[in-house]
RONU-166312 format. One line per 2 residues: their letters; for each residue x negated, y negated, z of C-alpha. Coordinates in nm, 2 decimals, always signed. Layout:
REM residues N
A = X:Y:Z  ... $
***
This chain:
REM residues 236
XX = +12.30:-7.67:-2.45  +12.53:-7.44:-2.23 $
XX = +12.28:-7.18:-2.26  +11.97:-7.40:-2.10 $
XX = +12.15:-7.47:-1.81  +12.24:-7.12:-1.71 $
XX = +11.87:-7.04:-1.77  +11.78:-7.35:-1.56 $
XX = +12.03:-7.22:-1.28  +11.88:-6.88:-1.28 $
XX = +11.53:-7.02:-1.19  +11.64:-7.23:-0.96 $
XX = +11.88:-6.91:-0.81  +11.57:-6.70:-0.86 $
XX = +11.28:-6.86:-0.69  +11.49:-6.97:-0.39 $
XX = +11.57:-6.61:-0.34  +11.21:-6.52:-0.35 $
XX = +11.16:-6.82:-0.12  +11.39:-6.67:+0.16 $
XX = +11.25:-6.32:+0.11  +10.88:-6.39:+0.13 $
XX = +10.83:-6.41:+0.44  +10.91:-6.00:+0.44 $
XX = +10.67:-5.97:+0.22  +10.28:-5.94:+0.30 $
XX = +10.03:-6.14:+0.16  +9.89:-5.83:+0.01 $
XX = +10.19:-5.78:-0.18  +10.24:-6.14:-0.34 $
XX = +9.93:-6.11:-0.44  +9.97:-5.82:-0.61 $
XX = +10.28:-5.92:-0.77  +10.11:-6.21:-0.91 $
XX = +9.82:-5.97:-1.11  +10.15:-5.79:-1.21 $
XX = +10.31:-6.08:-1.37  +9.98:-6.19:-1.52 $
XX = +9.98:-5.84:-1.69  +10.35:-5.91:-1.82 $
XX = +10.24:-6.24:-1.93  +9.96:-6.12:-2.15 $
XX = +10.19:-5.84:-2.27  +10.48:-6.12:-2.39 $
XX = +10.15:-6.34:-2.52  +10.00:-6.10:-2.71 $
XX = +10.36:-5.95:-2.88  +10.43:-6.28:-3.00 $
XX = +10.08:-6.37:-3.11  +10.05:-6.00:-3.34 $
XX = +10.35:-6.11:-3.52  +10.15:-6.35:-3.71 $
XX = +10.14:-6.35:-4.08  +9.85:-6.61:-4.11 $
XX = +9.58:-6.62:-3.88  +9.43:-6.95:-4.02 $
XX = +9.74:-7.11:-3.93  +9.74:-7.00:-3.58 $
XX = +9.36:-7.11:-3.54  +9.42:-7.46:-3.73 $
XX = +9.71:-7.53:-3.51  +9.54:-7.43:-3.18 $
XX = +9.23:-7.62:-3.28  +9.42:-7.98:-3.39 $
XX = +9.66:-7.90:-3.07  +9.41:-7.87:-2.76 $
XX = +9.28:-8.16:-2.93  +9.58:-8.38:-2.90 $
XX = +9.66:-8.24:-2.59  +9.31:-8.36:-2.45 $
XX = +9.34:-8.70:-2.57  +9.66:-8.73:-2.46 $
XX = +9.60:-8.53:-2.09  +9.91:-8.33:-2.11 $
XX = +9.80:-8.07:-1.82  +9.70:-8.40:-1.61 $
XX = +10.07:-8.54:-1.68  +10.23:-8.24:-1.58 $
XX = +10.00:-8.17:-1.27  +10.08:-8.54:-1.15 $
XX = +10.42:-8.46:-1.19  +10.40:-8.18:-0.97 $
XX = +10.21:-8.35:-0.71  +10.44:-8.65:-0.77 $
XX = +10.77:-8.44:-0.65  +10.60:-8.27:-0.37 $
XX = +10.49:-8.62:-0.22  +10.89:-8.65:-0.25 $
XX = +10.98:-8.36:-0.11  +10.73:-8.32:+0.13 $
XX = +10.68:-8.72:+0.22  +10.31:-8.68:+0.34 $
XX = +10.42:-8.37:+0.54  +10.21:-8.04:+0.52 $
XX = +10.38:-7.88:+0.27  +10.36:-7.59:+0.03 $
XX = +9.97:-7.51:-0.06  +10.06:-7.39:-0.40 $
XX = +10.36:-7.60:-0.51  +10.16:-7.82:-0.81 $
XX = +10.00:-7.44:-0.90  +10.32:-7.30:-0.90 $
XX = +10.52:-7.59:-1.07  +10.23:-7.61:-1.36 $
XX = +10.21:-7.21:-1.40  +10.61:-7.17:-1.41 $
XX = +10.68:-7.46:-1.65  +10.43:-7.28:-1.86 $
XX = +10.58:-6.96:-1.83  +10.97:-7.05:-1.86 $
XX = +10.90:-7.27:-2.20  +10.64:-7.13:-2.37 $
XX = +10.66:-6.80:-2.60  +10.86:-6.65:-2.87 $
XX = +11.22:-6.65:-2.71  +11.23:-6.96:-2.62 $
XX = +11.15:-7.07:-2.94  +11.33:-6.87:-3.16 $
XX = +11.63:-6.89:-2.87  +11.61:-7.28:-2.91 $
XX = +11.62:-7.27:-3.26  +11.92:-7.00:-3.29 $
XX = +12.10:-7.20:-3.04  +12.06:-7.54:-3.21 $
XX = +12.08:-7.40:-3.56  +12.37:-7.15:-3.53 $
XX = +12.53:-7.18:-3.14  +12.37:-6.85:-3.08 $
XX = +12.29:-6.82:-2.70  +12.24:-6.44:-2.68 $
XX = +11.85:-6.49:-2.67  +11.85:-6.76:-2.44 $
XX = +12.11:-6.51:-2.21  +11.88:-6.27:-2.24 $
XX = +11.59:-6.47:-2.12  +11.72:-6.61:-1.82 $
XX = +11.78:-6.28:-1.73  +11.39:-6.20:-1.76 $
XX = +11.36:-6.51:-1.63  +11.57:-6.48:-1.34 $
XX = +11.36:-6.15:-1.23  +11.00:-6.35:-1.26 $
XX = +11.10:-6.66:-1.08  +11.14:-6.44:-0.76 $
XX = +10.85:-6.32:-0.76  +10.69:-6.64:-0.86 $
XX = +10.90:-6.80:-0.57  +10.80:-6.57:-0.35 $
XX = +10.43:-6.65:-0.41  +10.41:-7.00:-0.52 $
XX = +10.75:-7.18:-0.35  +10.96:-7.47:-0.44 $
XX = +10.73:-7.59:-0.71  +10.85:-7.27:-0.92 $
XX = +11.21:-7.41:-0.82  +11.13:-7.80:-0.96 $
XX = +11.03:-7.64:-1.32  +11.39:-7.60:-1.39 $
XX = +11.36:-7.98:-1.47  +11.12:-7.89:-1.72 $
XX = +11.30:-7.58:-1.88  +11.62:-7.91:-1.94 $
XX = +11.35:-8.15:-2.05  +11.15:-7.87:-2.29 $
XX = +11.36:-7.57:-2.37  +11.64:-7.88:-2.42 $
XX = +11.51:-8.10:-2.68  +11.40:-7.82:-2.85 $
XX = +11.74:-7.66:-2.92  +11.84:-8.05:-2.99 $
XX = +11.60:-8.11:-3.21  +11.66:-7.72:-3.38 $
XX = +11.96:-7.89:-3.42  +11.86:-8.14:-3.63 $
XX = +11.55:-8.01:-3.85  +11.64:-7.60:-3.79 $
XX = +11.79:-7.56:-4.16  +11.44:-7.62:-4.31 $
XX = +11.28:-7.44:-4.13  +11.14:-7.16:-4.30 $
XX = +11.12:-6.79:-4.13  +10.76:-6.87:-4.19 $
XX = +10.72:-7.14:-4.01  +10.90:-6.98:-3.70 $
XX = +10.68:-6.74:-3.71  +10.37:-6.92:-3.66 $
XX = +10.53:-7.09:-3.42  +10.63:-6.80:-3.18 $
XX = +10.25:-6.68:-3.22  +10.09:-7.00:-3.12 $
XX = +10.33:-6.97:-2.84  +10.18:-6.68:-2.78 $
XX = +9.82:-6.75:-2.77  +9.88:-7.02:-2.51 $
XX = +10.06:-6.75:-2.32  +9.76:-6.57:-2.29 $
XX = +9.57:-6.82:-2.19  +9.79:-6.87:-1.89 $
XX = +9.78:-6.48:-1.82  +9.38:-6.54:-1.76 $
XX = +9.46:-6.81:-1.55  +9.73:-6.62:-1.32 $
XX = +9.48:-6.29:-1.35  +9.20:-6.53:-1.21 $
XX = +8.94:-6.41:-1.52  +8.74:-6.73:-1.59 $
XX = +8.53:-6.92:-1.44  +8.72:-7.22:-1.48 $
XX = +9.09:-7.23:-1.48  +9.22:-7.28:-1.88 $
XX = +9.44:-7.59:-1.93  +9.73:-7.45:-2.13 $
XX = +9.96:-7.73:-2.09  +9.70:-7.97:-2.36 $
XX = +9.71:-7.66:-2.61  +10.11:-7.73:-2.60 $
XX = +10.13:-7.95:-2.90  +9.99:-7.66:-3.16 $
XX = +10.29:-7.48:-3.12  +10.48:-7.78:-3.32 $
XX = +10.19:-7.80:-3.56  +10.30:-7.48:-3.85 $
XX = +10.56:-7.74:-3.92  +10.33:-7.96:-4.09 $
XX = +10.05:-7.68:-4.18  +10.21:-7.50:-4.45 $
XX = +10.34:-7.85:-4.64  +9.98:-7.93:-4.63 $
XX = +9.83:-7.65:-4.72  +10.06:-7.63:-5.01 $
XX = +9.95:-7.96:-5.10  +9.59:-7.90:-5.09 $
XX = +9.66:-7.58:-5.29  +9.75:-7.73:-5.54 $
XX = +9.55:-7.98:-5.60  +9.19:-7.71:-5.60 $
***
């Protein structure tokens, strides 16, 4: 668990950093780094979705996911989270215009995708932090900019990154040995296909912002899919 609270701490180090420096920077500029981490986003989304062996598994999962994460209103639970905190924060004050926006997008962004994932599962499975290290690193570099653009909301998703990236590596812990390579993999490119979805959002391309945070549940799906589809191969 070391590992997740160094990548908490640089988040939290990050974004207030780009906090204190974005008032240097025009308005111009944050936009633009914005598009430029959108692009970066899709990059990461799309590496980690390629490296699928079995599209229908990826499509099954994302399906049955954004379903559960409709009925359940995951993206609603973590917006009124957001706004929740910066009612606390802020106590009815005006406060920062983009904090839910940039709480929602960075929660996203920090836990979502193939090194967290992976990370989790190496940390949990064999007490190997280097990926984790190596992602708050990347990490440390986006929060800035994300600071910088969005504010303190980008800082309060380091609660998140304990809460997510956490019980992940806990539960890696517990259920890691059997998991197969397989199934890892599937789960890093659903991972990435919700990534992508939140690069359209940050890149402003629909008409309609996406709402990642219900599609979050398919990326623990692969762990049932391939029993089952196992199962119903054999019987046909």
């Amino acid at each position: 668990m070391i590992a997740v609270f160094v990548n908490m701490a640089t988040v939290i180090a990050g974004s207030l950093l780009g906090i204190l420096l974005r008032n240097r920077l025009k308005e111009s500029l944050q936009h633009a780094l914005m598009k430029a981490l959108g692009l970066c986003t899709a990059l990461i989304g799309v590496s980690s979705a390629i490296g699928t062996g079995n599209v229908l598994c990826v499509i099954v999962c994302m399906v049955i996911g954004a379903a559960l994460g409709e009925a359940l209103r995951i993206d609603d639970g973590i917006e009124h989270a957001g706004d929740f905190i910066k009612d606390k924060l802020f106590r009815g004050k005006v406060g920062e215009n983009r904090f839910t926006e940039g709480f929602v997008s960075a929660c996203i962004l920090f836990c979502i995708g193939s090194m967290t994932i992976v990370g989790s599962l190496e940390a949990g499975i064999n007490h190997n932090y280097s990926i984790i290290y190596a992602k708050s690193t990347l990490d440390f570099v986006s929060s800035m900019a994300f600071g910088a653009a969005m504010g303190l909301g980008v800082t309060c998703s380091a609660a998140f990154i304990l809460l997510f990236q956490g019980g992940l590596t806990l539960l890696a812990g517990w259920i890691g040995p059997a998991l197969s390579n397989q199934v890892v993999t599937e789960m890093s490119a659903v991972g990435g296909v919700i990534l992508i979805g939140m690069a359209i959002n940050m890149l402003e391309l629909g008409k309609e912002r996406i709402k990642v945070s219900n599609m979050l549940p398919a990326i623990f799906l692969p762990i049932l899919y391939f029993p089952l589809a196992n199962w119903l191969g054999g019987l046909f």
